[in-house]
C-alpha positions as CSV (number, residue, x, y, z in Angstrom):
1,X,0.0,0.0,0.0
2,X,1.6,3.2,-0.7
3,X,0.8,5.7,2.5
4,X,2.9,8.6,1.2
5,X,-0.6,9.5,-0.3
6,X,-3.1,9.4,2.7
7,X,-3.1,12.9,4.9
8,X,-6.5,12.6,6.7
9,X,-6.3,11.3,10.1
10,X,-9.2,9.0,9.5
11,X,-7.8,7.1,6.4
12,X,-4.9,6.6,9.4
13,X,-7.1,5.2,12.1
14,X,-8.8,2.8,9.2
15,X,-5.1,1.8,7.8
16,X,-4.1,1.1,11.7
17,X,-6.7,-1.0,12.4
18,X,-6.5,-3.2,9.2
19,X,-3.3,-3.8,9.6
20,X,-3.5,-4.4,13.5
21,X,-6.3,-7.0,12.7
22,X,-4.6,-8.2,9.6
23,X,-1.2,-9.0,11.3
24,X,-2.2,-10.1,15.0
25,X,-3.7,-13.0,16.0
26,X,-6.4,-12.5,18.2
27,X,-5.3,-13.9,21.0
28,X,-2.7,-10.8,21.0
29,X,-5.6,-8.9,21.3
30,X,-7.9,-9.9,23.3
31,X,-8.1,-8.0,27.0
32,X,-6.5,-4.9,25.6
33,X,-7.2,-1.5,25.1
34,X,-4.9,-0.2,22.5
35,X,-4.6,3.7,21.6
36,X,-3.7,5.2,18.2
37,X,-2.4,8.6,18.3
38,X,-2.9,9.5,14.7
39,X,-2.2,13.6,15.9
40,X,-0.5,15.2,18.9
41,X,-0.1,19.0,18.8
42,X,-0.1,21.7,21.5
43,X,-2.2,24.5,21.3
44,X,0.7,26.5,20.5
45,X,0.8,24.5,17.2
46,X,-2.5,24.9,16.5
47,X,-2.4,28.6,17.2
48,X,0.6,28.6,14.7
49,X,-0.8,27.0,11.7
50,X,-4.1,29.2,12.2
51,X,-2.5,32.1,12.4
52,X,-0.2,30.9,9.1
53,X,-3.4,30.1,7.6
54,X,-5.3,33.1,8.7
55,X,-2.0,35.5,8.3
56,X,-2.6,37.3,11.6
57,X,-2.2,35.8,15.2
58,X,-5.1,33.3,15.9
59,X,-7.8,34.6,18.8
60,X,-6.9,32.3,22.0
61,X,-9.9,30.5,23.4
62,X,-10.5,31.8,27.4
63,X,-12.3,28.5,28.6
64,X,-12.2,27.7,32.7
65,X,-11.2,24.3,33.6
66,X,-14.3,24.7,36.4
67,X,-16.7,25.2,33.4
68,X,-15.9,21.8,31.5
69,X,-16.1,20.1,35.2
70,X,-19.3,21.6,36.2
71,X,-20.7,20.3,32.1
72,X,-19.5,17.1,32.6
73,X,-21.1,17.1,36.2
74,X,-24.3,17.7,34.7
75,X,-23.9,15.4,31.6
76,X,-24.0,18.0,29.4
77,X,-24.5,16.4,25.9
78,X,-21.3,17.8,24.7
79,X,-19.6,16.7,28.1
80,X,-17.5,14.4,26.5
81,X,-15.6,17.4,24.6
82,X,-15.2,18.9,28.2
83,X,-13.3,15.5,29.4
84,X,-11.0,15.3,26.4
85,X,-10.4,19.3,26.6
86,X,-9.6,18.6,30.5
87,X,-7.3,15.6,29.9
88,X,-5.4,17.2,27.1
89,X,-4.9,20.0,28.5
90,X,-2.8,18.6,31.3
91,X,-1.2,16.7,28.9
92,X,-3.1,13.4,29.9
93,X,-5.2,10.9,27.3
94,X,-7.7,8.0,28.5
95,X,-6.2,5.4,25.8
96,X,-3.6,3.9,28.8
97,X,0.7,3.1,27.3
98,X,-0.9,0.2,24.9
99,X,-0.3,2.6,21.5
100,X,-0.2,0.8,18.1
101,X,1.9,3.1,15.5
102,X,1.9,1.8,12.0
103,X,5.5,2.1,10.5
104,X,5.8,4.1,7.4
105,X,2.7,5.3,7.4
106,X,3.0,9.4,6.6
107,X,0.4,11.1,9.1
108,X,-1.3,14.0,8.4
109,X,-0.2,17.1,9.7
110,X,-1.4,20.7,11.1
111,X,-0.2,22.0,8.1
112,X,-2.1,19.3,6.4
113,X,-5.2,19.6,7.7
114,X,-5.4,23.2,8.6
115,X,-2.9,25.5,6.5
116,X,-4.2,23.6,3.4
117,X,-7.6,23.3,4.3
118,X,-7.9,19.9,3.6
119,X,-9.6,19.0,7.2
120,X,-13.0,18.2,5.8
121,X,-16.2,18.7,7.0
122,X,-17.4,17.2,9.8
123,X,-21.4,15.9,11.1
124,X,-23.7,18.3,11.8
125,X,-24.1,18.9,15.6
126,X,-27.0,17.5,16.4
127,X,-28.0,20.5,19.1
128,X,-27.4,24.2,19.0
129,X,-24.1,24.9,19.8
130,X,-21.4,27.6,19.8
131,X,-18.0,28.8,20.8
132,X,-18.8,32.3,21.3
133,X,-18.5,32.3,25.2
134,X,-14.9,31.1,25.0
135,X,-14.0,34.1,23.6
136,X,-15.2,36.7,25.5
């Protein structure tokens, strides 16, 4: 398979997990909980490649750790953005030290997927939603 032409982070999680089930027998895998980390920037690098692709300095989100607590308290239906927010920004992740990397597979990249716009689009959220308090 020739990965020097996949960029999207989905087409990585799909290629990880074929070849993961392709090439281990199932006795390898039962009882685990493997993680894929198909991206892992900062907010400084995200900041960075919006501001490159915006050509001014990117507007910093103002969001209170106490905020995402007190949604995911309440089981907020978008709670579950609150709990990955939390965790990444103290640097943690929920997927444990079981990561499965697939070798010479070129991953996407912030320039990738945000300087050249080729993110994609995403589902529709199915409630009303907006960032507008996070940057007040």
């Amino acid at each position: 398979m020739n990965y020097e032409l996949m960029f999207s982070t989905k087409t990585y999680v799909a290629a990880c997990i074929a070849s993961l089930l392709s090439t281990t027998p199932m006795s390898k895998l039962a009882g685990r909980s493997i993680g894929l980390c198909e991206l892992a920037p900062t907010g400084a690098d995200i900041q960075a490649a919006l501001s490159k692709r915006h050509g001014a300095p990117a507007t910093i989100a103002k969001a209170r750790d106490e905020d995402s607590v007190q949604n995911i308290k309440n089981q907020h239906p978008f709670s579950l953005m609150d709990l990955v927010k939390l965790k990444w920004s103290r640097g943690e992740h929920s997927v444990g030290d079981d990561i499965y990397d697939l070798k010479g597979y070129k991953k996407a990249t912030l320039d990738d997927l945000i300087v050249k716009k080729e993110l994609g689009t995403y589902r529709d959220v199915p409630l009303p939603y907006n960032l507008d308090h996070y940057f007040q």
